[in-house]
Residue, then its C-alpha position, 0 to 999 in steps of 0.5 A: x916401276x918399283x915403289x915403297x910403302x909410306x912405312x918404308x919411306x918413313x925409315x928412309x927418310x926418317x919422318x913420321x907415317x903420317x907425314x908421308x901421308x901428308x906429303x902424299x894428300x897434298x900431292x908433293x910425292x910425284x908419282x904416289x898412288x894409293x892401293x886401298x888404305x897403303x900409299x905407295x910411292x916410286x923409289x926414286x921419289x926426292x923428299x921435299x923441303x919441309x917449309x914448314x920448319x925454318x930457323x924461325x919457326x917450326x909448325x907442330x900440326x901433322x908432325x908426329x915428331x914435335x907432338x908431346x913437346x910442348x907439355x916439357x917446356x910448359x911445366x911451369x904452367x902445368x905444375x901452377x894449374x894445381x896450386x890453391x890460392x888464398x883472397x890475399x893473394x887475389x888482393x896483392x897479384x890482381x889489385x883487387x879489394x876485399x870488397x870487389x871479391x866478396x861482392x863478384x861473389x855475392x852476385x854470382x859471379x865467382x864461386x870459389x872452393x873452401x877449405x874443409x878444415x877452416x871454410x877459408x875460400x880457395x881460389x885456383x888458377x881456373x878461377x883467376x883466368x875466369x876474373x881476369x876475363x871479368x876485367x877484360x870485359x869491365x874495361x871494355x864498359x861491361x857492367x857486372x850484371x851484363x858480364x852475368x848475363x853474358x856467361x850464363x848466356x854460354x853461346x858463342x853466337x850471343x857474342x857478337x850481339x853484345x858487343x853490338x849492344x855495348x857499342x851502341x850504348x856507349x855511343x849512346x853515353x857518349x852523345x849524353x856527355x857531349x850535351x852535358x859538355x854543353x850545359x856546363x860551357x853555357x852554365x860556365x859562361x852565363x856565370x862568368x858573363x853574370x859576375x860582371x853583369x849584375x844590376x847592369x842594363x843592357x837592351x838585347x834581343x830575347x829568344x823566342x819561348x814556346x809555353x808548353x805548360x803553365x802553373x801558379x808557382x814554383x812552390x806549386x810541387x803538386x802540380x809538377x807531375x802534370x805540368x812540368x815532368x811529362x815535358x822532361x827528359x829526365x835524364x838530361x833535362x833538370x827542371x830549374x833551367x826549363x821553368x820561368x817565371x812571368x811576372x805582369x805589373x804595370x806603373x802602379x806595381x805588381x799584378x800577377x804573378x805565374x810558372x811556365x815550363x818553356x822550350x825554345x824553338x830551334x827555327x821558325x819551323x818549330x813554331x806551331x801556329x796557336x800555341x802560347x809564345x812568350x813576349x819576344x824581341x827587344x828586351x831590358x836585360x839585367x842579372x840579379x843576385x839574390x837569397x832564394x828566399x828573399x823577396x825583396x829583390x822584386x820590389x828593388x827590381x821594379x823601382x830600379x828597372x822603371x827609373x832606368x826605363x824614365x831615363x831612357x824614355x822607353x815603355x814596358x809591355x808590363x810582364x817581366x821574365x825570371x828565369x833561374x840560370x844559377x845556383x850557388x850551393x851553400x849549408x844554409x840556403x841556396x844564392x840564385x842568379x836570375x836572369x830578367x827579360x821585360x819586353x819593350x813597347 
C-alpha cells in the first residue's frame, strides 16, 4: 500500500501538519499508521468533512490557518488597552462619584497610576475591568471590605465559599426583614385600631407574660444592663415593646408601682412551671394617649376605669398593666399611646 507523510497530505489537501495530525489522533484517516514521530497515511484516503466549520460557526482551536486572526478584528480592543484614562471619565462612563473613587482608594481597593508631571490619577483599561468586577460583586450584596477580602484571598478555591457565606447571610438579612415586616404590620394595626380606640372600654382576653426580670422604674437606666439588655436581641428586639409597667391599687388609690421585662409564651409548653406570670384572662381593655411626661393620665385612669367597673358591677385584682405600644415622634417631647390591661375578679 503507498502512503503520504502528513507534510504530503498537508499540500494536498492544503490544511495545516497539525490538522492532519488532528485527523489522524482522533482516527477519521482510515488506515493512518504512526513510524516513530511521522504519520503516514494511505493515498487513497478521503479527506473528511471538517464539521468544525459551517456557515455558522468556525472552531479556531487546532486550526493553523484561523490562529492569528483574531487579534486583526480585535484592533479596537488592542489599541484601547493603552489609553490612559482620567477620574471624570470614570465619573461620566461608569456613573461613579467622586467620592465612591476616592474612598475604593483610600481602603485599597484600587491603586491607580499619576501623572508624573501634574500627580493627576490615571486610570487605564486594566483598572476599570478591576471596578467593574467591584460592581459585579457590589450588586450581588458584596460589602467593600468582603470584596477586599476576596481579592486579596487571589485563590479560585475560596470562591465558592464566599458565595456560600454571602447566600447564607442574605438569607439570614432576609428573615430579619421579614420579622421586621411583622413589627410594622402589628405597630401599623395597633395604630390604626388605637385612633378609634382611645378612652373606649372593651373587656377582652389579655395573653399570658412570663416576668423574665423585674425593676423599679423606667427611669431606673442603671438598672438596665442587668435586668432588661441580657434578655434582648438587639438587633430585632427594642427595649419599649418588651417593658411593662405594673401598677397595684386598690379602691382607695395607687399602692405600688414597678418595671417588668416580659415575654410571651408561645404555647403552653413554653410556660415553665415556678416562674412569675403576669395576671392573665379577662381584662378591662382601653388605649390612652398621653405626653410621656404627664402623670396625670393615672389619676384620669383610675377615676374613669373604677366608674366603669360601678357601672357594670365588676371587681379588679388591683394591678393594672401599661404597656407602651406607640410613640409619636415630635421636637418637643414624645405622645405615647398605652395600651391598659386590669384583670377581672
Amino acid at each position: 500500500m503507498d502512503y503520504l507523510t502528513a507534510t504530503e497530505l498537508s499540500k494536498k489537501w492544503g490544511v495545516s501538519n497539525r490538522m492532519i495530525a488532528y485527523y489522524c489522533k482522533t482516527k477519521k484517516l482510515n488506515g493512518a499508521i504512526k513510524k516513530g514521530k511521522t504519520w503516514l497515511i494511505p493515498v487513497n484516503t478521503k479527506k473528511p468533512a471538517d464539521k468544525r466549520c459551517s456557515k455558522d460557526k468556525i472552531v479556531i482551536k487546532d486550526n493553523q490557518d484561523l490562529q492569528g486572526e483574531f487579534p486583526k478584528i480585535n484592533r479596537r480592543d488592542i489599541d484601547n488597552y493603552a489609553t490612559v484614562y482620567r477620574a471624570n471619565d470614570l465619573y461620566k462612563n461608569l456613573g461613579l462619584t467622586r467620592e465612591t473613587l476616592r474612598y475604593y482608594e483610600e481602603i485599597g481597593l484600587i491603586t491607580p497610576g499619576r501623572n508624573s508631571s501634574n500627580q493627576y490619577r490615571e486610570f487605564t483599561f486594566a483598572d476599570i475591568s478591576h471596578l467593574l468586577s467591584i460592581d459585579f460583586y457590589k450588586k450581588r450584596g458584596f460589602t467593600l471590605l468582603e470584596i477586599k477580602e476576596l481579592i486579596q484571598s487571589d485563590k479560585q478555591s475560596d470562591n465558592l465559599h464566599y458565595l456560600n457565606r454571602k447566600i447564607v447571610d442574605l438569607q439570614k438579612a432576609i428573615q430579619e426583614q421579614q420579622l421586621m415586616i411583622k413589627q410594622l404590620n402589628d405597630t401599623k394595626q395597633f395604630y390604626e385600631d388605637a385612633i378609634n380606640s382611645k378612652r373606649k372600654f372593651s373587656v377582652k382576653e389579655m395573653p399570658l407574660y412570663l416576668v423574665l426580670e423585674s425593676f423599679d422604674a423606667v427611669s431606673s437606666l442603671n438598672e438596665y444592663q442587668n435586668s432588661v439588655l441580657k434578655y434582648l436581641n438587639l438587633q430585632q428586639d427594642d427595649i419599649l415593646s418588651n417593658l411593662v409597667r405594673a401598677v397595684t391599687f386598690d379602691s382607695s388609690g395607687y399602692k405600688g408601682s414597678g418595671m417588668c421585662i416580659v415575654k410571651q409564651p408561645a404555647t403552653e409548653r413554653e410556660q415553665p412551671p415556678g416562674k412569675v406570670y403576669l395576671e392573665s384572662g379577662k381584662c378591662l381593655h382601653t388605649v390612652l394617649e398621653a405626653d410621656n411626661r404627664d402623670d396625670s393620665i393615672m389619676e384620669e385612669m383610675f377615676f374613669s376605669c373604677h366608674e366603669w367597673a360601678k357601672n357594670h358591677h365588676v371587681e379588679f385584682k388591683g394591678v393594672v398593666y401599661i404597656f407602651i405600644r406607640f410613640m409619636a415622634l415630635s421636637k418637643q417631647t414624645e405622645r405615647n399611646f398605652y395600651e391598659v390591661w386590669l384583670p377581672l375578679k
